[in-house]
C-alpha positions in Angstrom: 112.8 134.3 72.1 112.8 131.4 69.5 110.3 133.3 67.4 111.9 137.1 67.8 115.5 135.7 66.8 114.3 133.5 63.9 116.2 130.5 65.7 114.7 128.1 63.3 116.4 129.1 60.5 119.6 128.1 59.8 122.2 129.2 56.8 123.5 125.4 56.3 122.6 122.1 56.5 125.3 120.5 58.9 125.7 120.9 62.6 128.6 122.8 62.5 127.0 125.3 60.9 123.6 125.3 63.2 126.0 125.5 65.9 127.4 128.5 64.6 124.1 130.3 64.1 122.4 129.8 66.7 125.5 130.5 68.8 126.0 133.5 67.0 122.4 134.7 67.3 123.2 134.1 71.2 126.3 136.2 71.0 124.3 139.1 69.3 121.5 138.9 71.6 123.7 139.6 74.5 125.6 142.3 72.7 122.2 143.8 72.0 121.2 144.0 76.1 124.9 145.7 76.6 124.1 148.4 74.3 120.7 149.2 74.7 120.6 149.0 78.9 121.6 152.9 78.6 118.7 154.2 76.4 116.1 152.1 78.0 117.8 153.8 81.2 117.3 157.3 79.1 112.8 156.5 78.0 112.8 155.4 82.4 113.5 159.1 83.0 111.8 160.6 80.2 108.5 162.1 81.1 105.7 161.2 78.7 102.0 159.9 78.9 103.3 156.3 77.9 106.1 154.2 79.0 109.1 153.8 75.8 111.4 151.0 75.7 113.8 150.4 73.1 112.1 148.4 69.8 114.1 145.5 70.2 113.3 144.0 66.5 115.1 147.2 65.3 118.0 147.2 67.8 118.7 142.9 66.4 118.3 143.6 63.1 120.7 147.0 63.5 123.4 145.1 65.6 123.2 142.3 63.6 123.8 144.3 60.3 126.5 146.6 62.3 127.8 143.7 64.5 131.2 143.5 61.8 131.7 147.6 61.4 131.3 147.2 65.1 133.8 144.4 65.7 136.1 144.7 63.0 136.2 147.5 61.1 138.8 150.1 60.9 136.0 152.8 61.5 136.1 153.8 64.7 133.3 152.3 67.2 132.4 154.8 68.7 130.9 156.6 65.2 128.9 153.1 65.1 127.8 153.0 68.6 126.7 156.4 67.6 124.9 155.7 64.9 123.5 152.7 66.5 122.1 154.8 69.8 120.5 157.6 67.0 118.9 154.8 65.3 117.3 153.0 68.9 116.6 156.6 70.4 114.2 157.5 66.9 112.5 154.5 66.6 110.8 153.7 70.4 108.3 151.4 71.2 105.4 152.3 73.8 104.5 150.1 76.1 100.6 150.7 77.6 99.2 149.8 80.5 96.1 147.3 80.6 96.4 145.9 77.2 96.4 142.5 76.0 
């Protein structure tokens, strides 16, 4: 987890503001889980000759670039949750069996 969320780097100096990051970076990575549980539910059912799973180091980097259109913005959230789903649907990862 450490290494996938780049928890090591921090945008200040102080505690305050490694506190804020990291808890941030926790925040997202929940929020993330919440709105990818339904595609990942959507590859499950989907018949094809590998297993797909949502790329999760698209889906942080696209709910972490959307996570204030998505929180605050007066655009609607449900166009972003749109987009969002479009983006995680088209860009899949496969997971295969016996490899290392």
């Amino acid at each position: 987890m450490k290494t996938r969320l780049n928890l090591e780097n921090f945008s200040g100096k102080t505690a305050e503001s490694v506190y804020q990051d990291f808890y941030s970076t926790i925040y997202l990575t929940g929020l993330e889980s919440i709105l990818t549980a339904d595609i990942d539910e959507q590859f499950a059912e989907k018949p094809t000759k590998n297993k797909q799973k949502v790329n999760r180091v698209v889906s942080f980097n696209a709910i972490k670039n959307q996570a204030m259109a998505l929180l605050f913005s007066e655009e609607k959230s449900d166009v972003v949750l749109g987009r969002l789903e479009k983006l995680f649907l088209t860009n899949p990862v496969s997971i295969r069996e016996k490899r290392s």
